[in-house]
C-alpha positions as CSV (number, residue, x, y, z in Angstrom):
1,X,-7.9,10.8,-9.6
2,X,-8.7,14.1,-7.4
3,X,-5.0,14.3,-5.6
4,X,-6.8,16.6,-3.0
5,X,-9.6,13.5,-2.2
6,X,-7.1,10.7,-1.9
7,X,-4.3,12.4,0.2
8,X,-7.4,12.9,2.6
9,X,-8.3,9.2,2.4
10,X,-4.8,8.5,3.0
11,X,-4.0,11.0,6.0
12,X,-7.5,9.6,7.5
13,X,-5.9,5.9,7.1
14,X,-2.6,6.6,8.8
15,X,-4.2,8.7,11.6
16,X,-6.5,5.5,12.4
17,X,-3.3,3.2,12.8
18,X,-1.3,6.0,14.7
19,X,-3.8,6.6,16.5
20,X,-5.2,3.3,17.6
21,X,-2.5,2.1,18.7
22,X,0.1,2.6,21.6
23,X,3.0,5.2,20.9
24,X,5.9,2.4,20.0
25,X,3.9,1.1,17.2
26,X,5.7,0.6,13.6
27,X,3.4,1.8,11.0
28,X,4.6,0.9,7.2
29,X,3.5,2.5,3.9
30,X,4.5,0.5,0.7
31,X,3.2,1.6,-3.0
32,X,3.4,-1.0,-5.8
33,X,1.9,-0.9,-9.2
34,X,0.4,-4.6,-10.1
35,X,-1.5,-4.4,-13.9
36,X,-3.0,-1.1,-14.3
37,X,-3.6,-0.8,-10.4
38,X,-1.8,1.3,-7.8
39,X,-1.4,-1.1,-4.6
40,X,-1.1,1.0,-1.5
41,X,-0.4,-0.9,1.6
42,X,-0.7,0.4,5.4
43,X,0.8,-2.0,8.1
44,X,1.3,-1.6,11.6
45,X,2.6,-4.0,14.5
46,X,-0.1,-2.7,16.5
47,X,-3.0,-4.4,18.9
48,X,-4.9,-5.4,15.5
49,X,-8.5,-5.9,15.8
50,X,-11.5,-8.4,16.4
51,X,-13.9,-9.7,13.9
52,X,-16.4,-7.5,14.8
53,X,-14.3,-4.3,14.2
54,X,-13.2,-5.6,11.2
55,X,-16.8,-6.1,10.0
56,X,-17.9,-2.5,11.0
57,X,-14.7,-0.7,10.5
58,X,-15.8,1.1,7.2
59,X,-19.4,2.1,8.6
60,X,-20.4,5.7,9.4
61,X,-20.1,6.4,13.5
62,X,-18.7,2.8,14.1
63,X,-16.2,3.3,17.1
64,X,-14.0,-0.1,17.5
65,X,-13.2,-2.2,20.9
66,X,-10.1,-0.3,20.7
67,X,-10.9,3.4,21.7
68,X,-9.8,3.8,24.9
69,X,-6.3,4.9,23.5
70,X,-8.0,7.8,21.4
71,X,-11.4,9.3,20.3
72,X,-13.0,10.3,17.5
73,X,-16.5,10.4,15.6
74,X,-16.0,7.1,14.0
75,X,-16.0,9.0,10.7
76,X,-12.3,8.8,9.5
77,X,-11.9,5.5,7.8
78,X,-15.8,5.6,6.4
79,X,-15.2,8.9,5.0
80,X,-11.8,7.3,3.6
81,X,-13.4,4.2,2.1
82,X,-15.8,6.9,0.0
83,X,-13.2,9.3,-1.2
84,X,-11.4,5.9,-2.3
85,X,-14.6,4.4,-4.3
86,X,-15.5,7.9,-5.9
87,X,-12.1,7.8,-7.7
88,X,-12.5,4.0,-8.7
89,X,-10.6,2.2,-5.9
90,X,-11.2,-0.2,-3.3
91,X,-10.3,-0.7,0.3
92,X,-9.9,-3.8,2.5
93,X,-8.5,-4.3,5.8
94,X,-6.5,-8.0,7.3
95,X,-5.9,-8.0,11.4
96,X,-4.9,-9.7,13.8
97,X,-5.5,-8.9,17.9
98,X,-1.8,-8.3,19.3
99,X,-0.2,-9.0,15.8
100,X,-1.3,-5.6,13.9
101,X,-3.4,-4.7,10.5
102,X,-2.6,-4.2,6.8
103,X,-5.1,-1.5,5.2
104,X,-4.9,-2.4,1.3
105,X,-5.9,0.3,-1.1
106,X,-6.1,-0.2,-5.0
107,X,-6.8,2.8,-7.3
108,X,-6.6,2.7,-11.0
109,X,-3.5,4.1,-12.3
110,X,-2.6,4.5,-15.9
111,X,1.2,3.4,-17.4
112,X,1.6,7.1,-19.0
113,X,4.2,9.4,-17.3
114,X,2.1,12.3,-15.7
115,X,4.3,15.8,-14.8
116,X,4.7,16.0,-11.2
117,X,2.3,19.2,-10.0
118,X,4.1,21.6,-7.6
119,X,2.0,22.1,-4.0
């Protein structure tokens, strides 16, 4: 994986959820390991979102129901759903309006030990 490609896909992912959604939101980060898969799991208890956002979320330019809180170029979660399949991983998004939205990301991880690189 390029470390550098999927802390931006994952910055871009939190930024959405923090900002989409009012200041007293809770927004959760869990990481699990499932087979040979890295399970990385966004929640918030935010607005959540309709079908049609859902559908279109991941699409270039799309700007959701919800944008009246924040703007942007509807770029963000697109450009995080590529930088997620160029390293072999998938995205996929559950909501619900006024109950929030899990963002699932799975990326291929390997069961050797790897030496942690300093920043």
């Amino acid at each position: 994986m390029d470390k550098r490609w999927i802390e931006r896909a994952v910055h871009n992912l939190l930024m959405n959820a923090i900002n989409h959604n009012p200041p007293d939101t809770l927004v959760q980060v869990q990481l699990t390991t499932e087979s040979n898969s890295c399970i990385l799991l966004i929640t918030d208890n935010g607005v959540g979102m309709d079908d049609e956002t859902i559908k279109n979320l991941f699409k270039r330019y799309y700007r959701g129901t919800n944008t009246e809180i924040s703007s942007g170029t509807g770029l963000g979660m697109a450009i995080a759903r590529d930088l997620i399949e160029a390293n072999g991983g998938t995205v996929s998004v559950e909501s619900q309006i006024k109950i929030g939205t899990t963002i699932k990301v799975q990326l291929p991880c390997s069961s050797e030990p790897h030496p942690v690189e300093d920043s």
